[in-house]
C-alpha positions as CSV (number, residue, x, y, z in Angstrom):
1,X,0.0,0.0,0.0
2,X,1.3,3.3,-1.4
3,X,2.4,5.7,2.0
4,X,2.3,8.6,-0.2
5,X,0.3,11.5,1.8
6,X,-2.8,12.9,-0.3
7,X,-2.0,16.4,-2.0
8,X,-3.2,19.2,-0.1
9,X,-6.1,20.9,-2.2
10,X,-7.1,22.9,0.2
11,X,-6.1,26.4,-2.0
12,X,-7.8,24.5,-4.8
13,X,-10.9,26.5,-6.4
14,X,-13.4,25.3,-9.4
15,X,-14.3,28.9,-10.7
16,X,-17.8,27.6,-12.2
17,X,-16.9,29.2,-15.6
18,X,-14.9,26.1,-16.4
19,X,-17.9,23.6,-15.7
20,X,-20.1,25.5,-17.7
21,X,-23.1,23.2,-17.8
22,X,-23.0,22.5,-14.0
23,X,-25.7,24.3,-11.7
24,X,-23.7,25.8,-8.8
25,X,-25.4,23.3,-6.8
26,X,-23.5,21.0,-8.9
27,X,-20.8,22.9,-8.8
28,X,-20.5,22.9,-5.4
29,X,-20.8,19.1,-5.2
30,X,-18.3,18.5,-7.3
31,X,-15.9,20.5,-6.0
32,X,-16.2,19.1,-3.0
33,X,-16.1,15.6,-4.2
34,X,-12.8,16.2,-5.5
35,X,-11.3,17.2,-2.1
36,X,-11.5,20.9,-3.6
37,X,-11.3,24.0,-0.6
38,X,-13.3,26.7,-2.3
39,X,-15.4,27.9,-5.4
40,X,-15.1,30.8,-7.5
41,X,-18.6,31.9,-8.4
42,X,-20.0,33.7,-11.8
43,X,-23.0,35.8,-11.2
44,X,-25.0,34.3,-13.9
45,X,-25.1,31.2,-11.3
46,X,-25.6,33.4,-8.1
47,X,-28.8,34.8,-9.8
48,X,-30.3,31.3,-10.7
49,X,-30.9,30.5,-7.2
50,X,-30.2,34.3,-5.5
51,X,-27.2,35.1,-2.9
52,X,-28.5,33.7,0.5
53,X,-29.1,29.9,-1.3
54,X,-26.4,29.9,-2.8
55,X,-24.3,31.3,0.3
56,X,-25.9,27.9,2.3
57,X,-25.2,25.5,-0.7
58,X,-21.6,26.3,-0.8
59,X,-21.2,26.8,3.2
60,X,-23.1,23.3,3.7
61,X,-20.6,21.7,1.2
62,X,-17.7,23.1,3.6
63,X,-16.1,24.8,1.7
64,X,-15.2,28.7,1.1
65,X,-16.2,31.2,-1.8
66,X,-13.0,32.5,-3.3
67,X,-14.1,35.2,-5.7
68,X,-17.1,36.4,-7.3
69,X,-17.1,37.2,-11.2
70,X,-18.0,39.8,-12.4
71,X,-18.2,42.9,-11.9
72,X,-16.7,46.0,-13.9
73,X,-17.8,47.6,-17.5
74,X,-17.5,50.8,-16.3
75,X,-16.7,52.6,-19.6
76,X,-20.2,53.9,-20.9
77,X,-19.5,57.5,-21.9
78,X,-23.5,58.9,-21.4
79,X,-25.2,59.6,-18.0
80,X,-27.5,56.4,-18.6
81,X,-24.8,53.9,-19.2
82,X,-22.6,55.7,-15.7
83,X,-25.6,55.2,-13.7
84,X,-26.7,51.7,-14.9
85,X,-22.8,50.7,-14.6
86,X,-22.8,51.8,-11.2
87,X,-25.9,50.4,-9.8
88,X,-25.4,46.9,-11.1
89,X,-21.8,47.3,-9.6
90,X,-23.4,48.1,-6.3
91,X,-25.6,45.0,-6.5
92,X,-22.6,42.9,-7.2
93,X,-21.0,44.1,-4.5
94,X,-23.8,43.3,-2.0
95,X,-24.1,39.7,-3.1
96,X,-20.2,39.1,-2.8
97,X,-21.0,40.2,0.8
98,X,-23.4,38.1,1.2
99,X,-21.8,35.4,-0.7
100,X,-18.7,35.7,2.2
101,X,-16.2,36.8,-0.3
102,X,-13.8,39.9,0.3
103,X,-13.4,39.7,-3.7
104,X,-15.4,41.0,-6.9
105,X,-13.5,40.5,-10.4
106,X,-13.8,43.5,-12.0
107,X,-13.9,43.6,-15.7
108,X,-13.4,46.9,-16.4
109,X,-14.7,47.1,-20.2
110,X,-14.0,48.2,-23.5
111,X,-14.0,50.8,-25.7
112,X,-17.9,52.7,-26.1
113,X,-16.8,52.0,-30.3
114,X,-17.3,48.5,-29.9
115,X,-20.0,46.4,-30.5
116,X,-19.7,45.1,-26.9
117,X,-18.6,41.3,-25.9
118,X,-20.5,38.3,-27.8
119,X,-22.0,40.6,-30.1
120,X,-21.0,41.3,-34.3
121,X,-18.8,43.4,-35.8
122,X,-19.5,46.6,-36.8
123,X,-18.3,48.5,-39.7
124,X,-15.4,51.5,-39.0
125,X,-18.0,54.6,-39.3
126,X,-17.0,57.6,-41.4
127,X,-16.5,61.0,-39.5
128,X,-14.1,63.0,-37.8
129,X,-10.7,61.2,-37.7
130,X,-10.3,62.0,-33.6
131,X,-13.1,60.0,-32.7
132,X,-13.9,59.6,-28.5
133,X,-15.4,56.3,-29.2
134,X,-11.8,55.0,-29.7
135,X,-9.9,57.0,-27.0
136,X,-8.2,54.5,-25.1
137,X,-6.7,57.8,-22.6
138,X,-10.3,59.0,-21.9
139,X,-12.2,55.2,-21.8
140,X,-9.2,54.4,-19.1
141,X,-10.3,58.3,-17.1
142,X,-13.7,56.9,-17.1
143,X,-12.4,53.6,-15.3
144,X,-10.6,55.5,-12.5
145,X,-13.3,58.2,-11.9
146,X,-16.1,55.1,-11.4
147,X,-13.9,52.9,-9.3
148,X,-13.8,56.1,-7.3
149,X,-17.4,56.2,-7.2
150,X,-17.9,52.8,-6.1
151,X,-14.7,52.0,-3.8
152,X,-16.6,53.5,-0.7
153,X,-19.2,51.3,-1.1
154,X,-17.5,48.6,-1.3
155,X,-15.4,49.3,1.9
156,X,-18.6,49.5,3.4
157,X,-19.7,46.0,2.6
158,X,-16.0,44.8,3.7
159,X,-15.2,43.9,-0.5
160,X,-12.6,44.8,-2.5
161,X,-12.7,45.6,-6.1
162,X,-9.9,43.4,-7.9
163,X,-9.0,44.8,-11.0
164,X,-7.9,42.1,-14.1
165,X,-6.1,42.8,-16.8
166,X,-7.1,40.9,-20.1
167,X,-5.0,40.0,-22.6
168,X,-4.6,43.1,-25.4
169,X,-7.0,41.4,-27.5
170,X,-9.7,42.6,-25.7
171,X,-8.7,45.5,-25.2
172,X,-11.4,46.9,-28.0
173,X,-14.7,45.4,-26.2
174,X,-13.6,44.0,-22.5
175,X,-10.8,45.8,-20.9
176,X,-9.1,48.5,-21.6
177,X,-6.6,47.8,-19.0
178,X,-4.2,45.2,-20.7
179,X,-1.5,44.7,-18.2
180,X,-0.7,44.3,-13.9
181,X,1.3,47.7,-14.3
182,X,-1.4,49.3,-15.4
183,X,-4.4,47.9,-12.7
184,X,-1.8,48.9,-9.9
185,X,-2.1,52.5,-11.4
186,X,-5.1,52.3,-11.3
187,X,-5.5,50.9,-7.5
188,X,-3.0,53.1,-6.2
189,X,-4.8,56.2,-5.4
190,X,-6.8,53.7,-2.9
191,X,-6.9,51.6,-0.1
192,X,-5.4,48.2,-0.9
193,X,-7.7,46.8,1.1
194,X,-10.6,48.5,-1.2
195,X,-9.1,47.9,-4.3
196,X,-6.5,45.0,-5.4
197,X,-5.6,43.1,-8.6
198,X,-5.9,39.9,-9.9
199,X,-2.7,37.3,-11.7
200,X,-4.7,35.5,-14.6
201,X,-1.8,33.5,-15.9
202,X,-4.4,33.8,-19.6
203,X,-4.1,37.0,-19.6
204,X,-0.6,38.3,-18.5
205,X,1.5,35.3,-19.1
206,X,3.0,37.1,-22.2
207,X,4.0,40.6,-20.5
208,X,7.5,41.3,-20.2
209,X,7.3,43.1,-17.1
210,X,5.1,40.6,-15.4
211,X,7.7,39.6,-12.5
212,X,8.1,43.1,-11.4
213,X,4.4,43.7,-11.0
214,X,3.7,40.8,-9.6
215,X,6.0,41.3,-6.9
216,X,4.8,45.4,-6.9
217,X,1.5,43.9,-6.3
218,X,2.7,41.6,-3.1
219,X,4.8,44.6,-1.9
220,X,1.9,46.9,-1.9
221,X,-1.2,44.6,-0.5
222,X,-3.1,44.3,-3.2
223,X,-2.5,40.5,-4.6
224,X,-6.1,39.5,-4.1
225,X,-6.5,36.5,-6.6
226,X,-4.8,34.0,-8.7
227,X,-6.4,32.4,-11.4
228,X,-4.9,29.7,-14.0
229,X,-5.5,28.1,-16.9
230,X,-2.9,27.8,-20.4
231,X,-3.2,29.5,-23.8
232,X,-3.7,27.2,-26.4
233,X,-3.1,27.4,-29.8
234,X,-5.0,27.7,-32.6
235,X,-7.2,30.1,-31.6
236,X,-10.6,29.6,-31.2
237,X,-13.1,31.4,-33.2
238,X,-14.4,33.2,-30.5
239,X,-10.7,34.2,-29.1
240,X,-12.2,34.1,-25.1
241,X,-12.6,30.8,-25.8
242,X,-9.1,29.9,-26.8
243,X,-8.1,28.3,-23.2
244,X,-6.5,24.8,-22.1
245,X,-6.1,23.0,-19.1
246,X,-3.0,24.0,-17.2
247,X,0.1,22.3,-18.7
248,X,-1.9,22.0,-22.3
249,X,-0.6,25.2,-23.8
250,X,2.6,27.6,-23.6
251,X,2.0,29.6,-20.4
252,X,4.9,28.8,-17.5
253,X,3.5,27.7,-14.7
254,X,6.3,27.5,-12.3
255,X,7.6,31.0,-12.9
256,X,4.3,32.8,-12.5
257,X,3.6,31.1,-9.5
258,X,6.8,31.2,-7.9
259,X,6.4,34.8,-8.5
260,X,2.9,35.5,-7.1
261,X,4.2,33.0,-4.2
262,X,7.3,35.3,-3.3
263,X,4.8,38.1,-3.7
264,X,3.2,36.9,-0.6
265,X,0.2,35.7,-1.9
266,X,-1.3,32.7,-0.2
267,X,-4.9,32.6,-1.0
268,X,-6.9,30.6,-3.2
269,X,-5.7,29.2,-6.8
270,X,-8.8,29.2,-8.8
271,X,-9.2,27.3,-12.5
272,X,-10.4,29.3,-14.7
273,X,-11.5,27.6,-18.5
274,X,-13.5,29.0,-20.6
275,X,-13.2,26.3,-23.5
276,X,-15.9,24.6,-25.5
277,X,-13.9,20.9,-25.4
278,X,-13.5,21.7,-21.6
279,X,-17.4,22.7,-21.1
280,X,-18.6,19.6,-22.9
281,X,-16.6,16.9,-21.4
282,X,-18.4,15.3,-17.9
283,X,-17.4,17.6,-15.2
284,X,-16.4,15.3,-13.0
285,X,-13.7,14.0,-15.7
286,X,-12.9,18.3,-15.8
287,X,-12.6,18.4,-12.5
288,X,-10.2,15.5,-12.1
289,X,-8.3,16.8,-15.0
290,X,-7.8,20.4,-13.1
291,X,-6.7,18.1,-9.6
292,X,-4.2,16.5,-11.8
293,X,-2.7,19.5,-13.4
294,X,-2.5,21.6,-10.4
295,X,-0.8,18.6,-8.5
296,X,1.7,18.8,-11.4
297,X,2.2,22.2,-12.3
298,X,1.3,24.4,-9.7
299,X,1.4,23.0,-6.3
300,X,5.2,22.6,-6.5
301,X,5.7,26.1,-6.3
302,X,2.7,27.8,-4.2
């Protein structure tokens, strides 16, 4: 009989984008199942069975809530879109509060030019050649004066707003902040326990910098999440889709971790796959595959 000791998956987190067909009640079972210690939860799931049940699923299964996803889209340029932004912020907020998370993924949104995520392609319109619709300067002001408006609110409700960068191609209709560097900017005129960032290895495994904002990030409080998953290649159609399993793709694993690690970070490691192989396969085979991979390619180095 093997005398090998269990891994410890008590950091472990199934963000429920990556079972996409499971309920969060399934979610939540499954998770556990697998020795998991938390869950990352998407809103879209929250409002299927409202804050409070869900809050009781999750703490009946033992285990912890380690983010809520998403907030953000902060970038509407009219009164309307500010105010709708806002409130729908404020809700989010509320039901990480009630969900016993600290942290709401902000996505902060694109540029007001573009179509918006999901939807077609429009054509370039004619006009004046400085157009605000694709002023990357201004869309970014807009971000910092609304995280303004919202980071008292949130220190009221004891959560913080944790900034993630996206990958520069989706820079145009998701987030205009591309890099850590530049969600530290924009966290730094506030309290790091109001406002932090987030290490998706997706989105920020390419930056040249990355190492030196990571460990900015530890030095200044405000690592609040690290999420994994690997960039595949080719491309999916839909390019959000175009994710792996960790230790399928190109990202490094064991320097980005190591990093966030000597950053001081010792929270949750959530799995984040938003991949249409991934979403069909059974999820407990999914989840399996993440316990594997994590064993392998992350554990080592948290």
């Amino acid at each position: 009989m093997s005398t090998d000791a269990a891994p410890d998956l008590s950091r472990l987190s199934l963000n429920t984008a990556t079972t996409k067909r499971w309920t969060l009640a399934e979610a939540v079972a499954g998770a556990a199942r697998a020795g998991l210690g938390a869950v990352g939860l998407w809103r879209d799931r929250v409002d299927e069975i409202g804050a409070e049940r869900a809050a009781k699923i999750v703490a009946d299964a033992g285990l912890r809530v380690s983010s809520l996803c998403r907030g953000g889209f902060l970038t509407a340029d009219d009164e309307r879109g500010r105010r709708g932004a806002l409130d729908d912020n404020r809700r989010a907020v509320e039901q990480a509060a009630t969900l016993g998370t600290r942290e709401l993924v902000m996505v902060v949104g694109g540029l007001t030019a573009a179509p918006g995520p999901e939807a077609a392609a429009s054509p370039y319109p004619t006009g004046a050649a400085a157009d605000p619709a694709r002023d990357l300067v201004a869309t970014r002001a807009r971000v910092a004066d609304r995280i303004a408006e919202l980071a008292p609110f949130a220190a009221e409700h004891g959560v913080r707003l944790v900034l993630e960068p996206l990958h520069p191609l989706f820079a145009a209709d998701r987030a205009v902040v591309s890099t850590l560097g530049q969600a530290l900017d924009l966290a730094a005129p506030f309290d790091p326990a109001v406002v932090g960032v987030v290490v998706d290895t997706y989105h920020v495994w390419w930056d040249p910098d990355l190492a030196r904002q990571v460990a900015r990030a530890g030095a200044h409080g405000r690592l609040a999440g690290y999420q994994v998953c690997d960039w595949v290649l080719p491309l999916s159609p839909t390019a959000l889709h175009s994710r792996g399993h960790v230790g399928d793709g190109y990202v490094d694993f064991a320097a980005i971790t190591t990093w966030v690690r000597d950053a001081g970070y010792t929270g949750d490691v959530e799995v984040e796959i938003f991949a249409e192989t991934v979403w069909d396969a059974p999820g407990d085979e999914t989840v399996a595959t993440l316990v594997e991979r994590y064993v392998r390619h992350v554990l080592p180095y948290v």
